[in-house]
C-alpha positions as CSV (number, residue, x, y, z in Angstrom):
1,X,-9.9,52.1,-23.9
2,X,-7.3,52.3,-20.8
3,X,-10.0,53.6,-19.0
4,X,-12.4,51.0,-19.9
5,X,-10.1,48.7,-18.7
6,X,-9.8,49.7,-15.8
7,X,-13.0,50.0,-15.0
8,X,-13.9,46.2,-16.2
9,X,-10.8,45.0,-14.1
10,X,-12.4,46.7,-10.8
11,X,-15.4,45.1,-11.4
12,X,-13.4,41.7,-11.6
13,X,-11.7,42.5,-8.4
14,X,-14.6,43.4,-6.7
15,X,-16.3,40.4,-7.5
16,X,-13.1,37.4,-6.7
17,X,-12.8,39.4,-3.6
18,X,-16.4,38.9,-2.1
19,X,-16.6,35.1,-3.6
20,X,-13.2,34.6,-1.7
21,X,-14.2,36.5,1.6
22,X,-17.7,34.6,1.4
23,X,-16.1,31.4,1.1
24,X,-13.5,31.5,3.8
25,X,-16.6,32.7,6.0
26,X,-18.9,29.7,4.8
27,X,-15.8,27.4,4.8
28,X,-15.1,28.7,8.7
29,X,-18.9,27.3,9.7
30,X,-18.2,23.6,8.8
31,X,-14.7,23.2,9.9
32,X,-12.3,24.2,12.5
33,X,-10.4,27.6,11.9
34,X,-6.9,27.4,10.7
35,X,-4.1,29.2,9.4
36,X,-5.9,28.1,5.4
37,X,-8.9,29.4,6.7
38,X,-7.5,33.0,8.2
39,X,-5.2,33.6,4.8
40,X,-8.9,32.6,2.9
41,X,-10.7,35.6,4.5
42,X,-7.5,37.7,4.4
43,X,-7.0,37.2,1.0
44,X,-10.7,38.1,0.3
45,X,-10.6,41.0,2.3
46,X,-7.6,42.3,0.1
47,X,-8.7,41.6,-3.1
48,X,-11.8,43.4,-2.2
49,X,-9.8,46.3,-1.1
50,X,-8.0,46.2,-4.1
51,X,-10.9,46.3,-6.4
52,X,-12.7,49.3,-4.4
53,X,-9.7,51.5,-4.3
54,X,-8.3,50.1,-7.6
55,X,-7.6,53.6,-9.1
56,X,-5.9,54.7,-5.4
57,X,-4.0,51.4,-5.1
58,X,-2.3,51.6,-9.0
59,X,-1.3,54.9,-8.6
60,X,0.3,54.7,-4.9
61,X,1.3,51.3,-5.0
62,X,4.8,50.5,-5.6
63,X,4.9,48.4,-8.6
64,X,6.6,45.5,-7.6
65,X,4.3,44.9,-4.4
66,X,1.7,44.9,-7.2
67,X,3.3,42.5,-9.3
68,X,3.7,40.2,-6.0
69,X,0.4,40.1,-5.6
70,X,-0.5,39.4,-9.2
71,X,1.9,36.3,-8.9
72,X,0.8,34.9,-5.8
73,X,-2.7,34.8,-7.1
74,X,-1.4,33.4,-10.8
75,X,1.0,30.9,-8.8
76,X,-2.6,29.9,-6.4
77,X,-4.5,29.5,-9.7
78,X,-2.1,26.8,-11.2
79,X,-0.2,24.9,-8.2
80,X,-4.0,24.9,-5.9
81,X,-6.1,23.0,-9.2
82,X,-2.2,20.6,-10.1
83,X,-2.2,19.5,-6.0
84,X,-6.1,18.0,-6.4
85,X,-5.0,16.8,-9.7
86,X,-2.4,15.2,-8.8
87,X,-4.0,13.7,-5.4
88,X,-6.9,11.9,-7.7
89,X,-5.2,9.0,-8.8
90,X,-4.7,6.1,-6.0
91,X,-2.3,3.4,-6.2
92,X,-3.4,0.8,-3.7
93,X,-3.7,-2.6,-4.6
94,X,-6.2,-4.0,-1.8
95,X,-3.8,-6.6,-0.7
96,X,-2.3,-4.2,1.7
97,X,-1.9,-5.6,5.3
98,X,-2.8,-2.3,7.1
99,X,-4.4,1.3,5.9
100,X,-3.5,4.3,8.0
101,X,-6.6,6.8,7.9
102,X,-5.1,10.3,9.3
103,X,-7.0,12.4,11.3
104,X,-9.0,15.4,10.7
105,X,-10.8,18.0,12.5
106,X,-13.6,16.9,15.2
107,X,-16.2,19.3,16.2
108,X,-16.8,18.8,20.1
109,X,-17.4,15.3,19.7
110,X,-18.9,15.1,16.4
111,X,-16.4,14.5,13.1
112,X,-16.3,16.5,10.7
113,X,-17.2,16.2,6.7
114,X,-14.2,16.0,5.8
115,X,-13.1,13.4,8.2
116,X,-16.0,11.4,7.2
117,X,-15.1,11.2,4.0
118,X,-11.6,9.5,4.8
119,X,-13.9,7.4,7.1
120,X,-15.8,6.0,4.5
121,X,-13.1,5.4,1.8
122,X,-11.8,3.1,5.0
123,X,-14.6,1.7,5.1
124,X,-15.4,1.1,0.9
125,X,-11.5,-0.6,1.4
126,X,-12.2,-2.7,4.0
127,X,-15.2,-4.1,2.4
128,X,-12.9,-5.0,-0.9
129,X,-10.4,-6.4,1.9
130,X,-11.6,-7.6,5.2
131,X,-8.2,-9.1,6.8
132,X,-7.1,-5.5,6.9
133,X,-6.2,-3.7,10.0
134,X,-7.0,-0.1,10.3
135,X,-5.5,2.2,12.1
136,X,-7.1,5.5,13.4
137,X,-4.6,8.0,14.1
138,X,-4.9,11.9,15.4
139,X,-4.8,13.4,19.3
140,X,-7.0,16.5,20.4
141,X,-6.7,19.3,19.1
142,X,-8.6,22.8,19.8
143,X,-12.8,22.9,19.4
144,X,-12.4,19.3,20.0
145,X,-13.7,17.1,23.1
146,X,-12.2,13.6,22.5
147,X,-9.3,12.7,20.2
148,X,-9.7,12.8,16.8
149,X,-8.6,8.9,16.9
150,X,-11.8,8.0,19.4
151,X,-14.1,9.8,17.2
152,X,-12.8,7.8,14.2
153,X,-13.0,4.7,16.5
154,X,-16.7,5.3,17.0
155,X,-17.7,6.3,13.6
156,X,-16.1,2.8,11.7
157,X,-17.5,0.7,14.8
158,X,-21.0,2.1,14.2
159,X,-20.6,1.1,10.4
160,X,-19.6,-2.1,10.6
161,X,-16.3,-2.4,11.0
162,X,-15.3,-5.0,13.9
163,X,-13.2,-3.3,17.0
164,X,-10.4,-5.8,16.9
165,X,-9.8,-4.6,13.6
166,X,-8.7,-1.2,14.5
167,X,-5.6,0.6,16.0
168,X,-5.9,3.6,17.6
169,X,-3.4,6.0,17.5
170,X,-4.2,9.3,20.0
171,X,-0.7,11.1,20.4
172,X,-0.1,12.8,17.1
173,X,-0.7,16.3,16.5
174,X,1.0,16.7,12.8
175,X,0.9,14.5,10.1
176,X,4.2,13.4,10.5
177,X,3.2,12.4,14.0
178,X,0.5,10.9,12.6
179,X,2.9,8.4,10.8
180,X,5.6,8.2,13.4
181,X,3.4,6.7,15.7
182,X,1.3,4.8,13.8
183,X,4.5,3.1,12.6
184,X,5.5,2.3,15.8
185,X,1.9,0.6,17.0
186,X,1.9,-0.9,13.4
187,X,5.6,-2.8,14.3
188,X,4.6,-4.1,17.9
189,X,1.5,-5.2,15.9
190,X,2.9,-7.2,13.5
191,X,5.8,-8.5,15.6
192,X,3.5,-9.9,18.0
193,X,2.3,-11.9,14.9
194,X,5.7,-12.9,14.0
195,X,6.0,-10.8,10.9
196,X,8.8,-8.4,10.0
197,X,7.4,-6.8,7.2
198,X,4.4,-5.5,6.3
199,X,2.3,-4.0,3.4
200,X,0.6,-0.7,4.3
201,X,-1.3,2.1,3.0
202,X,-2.9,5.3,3.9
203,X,-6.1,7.6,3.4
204,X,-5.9,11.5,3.3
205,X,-7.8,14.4,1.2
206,X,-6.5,14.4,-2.2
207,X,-5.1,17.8,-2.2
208,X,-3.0,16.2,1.3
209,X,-1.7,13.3,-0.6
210,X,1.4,14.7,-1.6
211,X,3.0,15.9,1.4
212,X,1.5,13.5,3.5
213,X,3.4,10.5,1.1
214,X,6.6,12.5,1.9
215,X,6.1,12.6,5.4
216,X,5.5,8.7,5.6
217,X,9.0,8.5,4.3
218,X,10.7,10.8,7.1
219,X,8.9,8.9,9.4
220,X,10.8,5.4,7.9
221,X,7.7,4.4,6.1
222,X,8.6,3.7,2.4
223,X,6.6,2.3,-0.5
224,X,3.2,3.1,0.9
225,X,0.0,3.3,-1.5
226,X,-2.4,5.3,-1.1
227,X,-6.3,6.3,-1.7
228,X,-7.9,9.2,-1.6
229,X,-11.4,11.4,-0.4
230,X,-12.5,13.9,-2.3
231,X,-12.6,17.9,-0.9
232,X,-15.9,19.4,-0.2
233,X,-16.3,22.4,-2.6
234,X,-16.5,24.6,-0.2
235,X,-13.1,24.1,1.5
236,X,-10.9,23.6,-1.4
237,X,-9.9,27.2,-1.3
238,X,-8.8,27.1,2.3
239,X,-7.5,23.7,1.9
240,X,-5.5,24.3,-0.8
241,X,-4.1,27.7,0.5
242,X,-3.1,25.6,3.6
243,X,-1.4,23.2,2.4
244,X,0.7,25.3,0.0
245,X,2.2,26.9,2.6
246,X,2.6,23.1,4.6
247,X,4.1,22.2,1.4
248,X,6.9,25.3,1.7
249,X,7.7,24.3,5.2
250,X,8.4,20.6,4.2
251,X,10.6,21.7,1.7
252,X,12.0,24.1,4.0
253,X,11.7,22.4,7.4
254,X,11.4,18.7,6.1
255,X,8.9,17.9,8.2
């Protein structure tokens, strides 16, 4: 029976460990590679391991670095599926005064699916509320050509969406950046208009929304709604593994 057991559990191993490694490779095709996508393949790459030399690895391992690994990958099965959850459910109320879309990774010039996404949400918004004023926020990062920002610019002008209605923000290289700078484009803004206060929103991934609502606040932005694009299948692995360690550091770092 122990034996049988073994022998099944291998096999389970064997198999999560090439759908992991083969999604981290996909998922490194049609985005820019990160710190989610390198612990993806990693993580692949060990549970493979672990599955081939299954019998080697439970009689040599010590016990506890077993049981660390088992928890990480119990704790990744609950807190990964609770952060898209939990990102699903917006709260704006279309009578904001401006929507913040953050930035997302650019391909040379071209922006990416997952950017797009945000992109059109903006766009779905602005269409339930026209007096908006969006603002386009991310700087250049590596693999890309042209700020994140311009590439944004470019995609809502060739959709529709009128020049003078967007702000673009190219500075920011973290999300809290991303806010911090918007907010203070957002205030000149609305001063020059002779208004003090301001309803405002913002757009993100739905496994972002989280920290990204947390890092508005640090950067003095309180109260904000929000809405959401969905994840692309084949990233929510990386994404999610990404952002649980982002997640860490705000807790840690808080920023």
């Amino acid at each position: 029976m122990k034996k049988t057991l073994h022998i099944l559990l291998q096999i389970l191993f064997i198999i999560l460990g090439l759908f992991i490694l083969a999604n981290g490779l996909y998922a490194s095709t049609v985005c820019n590679m990160n710190a989610g996508l390198i612990v993806n393949i990693l993580l692949g790459i060990i549970t493979l391991a672990y599955g081939v030399f299954y019998k080697f690895f439970v009689k040599h391992l010590p016990k506890w670095l077993i049981g660390i690994y088992y928890f990480g990958m119990v704790l990744i099965s609950v807190v990964i599926p609770v952060m898209f959850i939990s990102g699903g459910t917006d709260t704006v109320t279309y009578n904001e005064d401006a929507i913040i879309v953050l930035g997302a990774a650019v391909r040379g010039e071209e922006i990416s699916g997952a950017l797009q996404k945000r992109l059109d949400v903006a766009i779905e918004y602005y269409q339930e509320n026209p007096e908006i004023i969006i603002v386009v926020t991310g700087g250049q990062g590596p693999q890309e050509d042209i700020t994140e920002a311009l590439a944004m610019e470019r995609y809502l002008i060739s959709n529709g969406i009128p020049k003078e209605k967007i702000i673009k923000e190219e500075q920011a290289t973290s999300t809290y950046e991303n806010f911090k700078y918007s907010k203070i484009l957002l205030d000149k803004h609305f001063s020059d208009l002779g208004k003090t206060d301001y309803k405002l929103a913002y757009i993100t991934d739905d496994y972002h929304i989280y920290r990204a609502g947390q890092l508005a606040k640090i950067a003095g932005l309180e109260d904000m709604t929000h809405c959401h694009s969905n994840t692309h299948k084949s990233i929510i692995l990386p994404s999610g593994l990404r952002e649980c360690m982002a997640i860490v550091k705000l807790w840690i770092f808080k920023q």
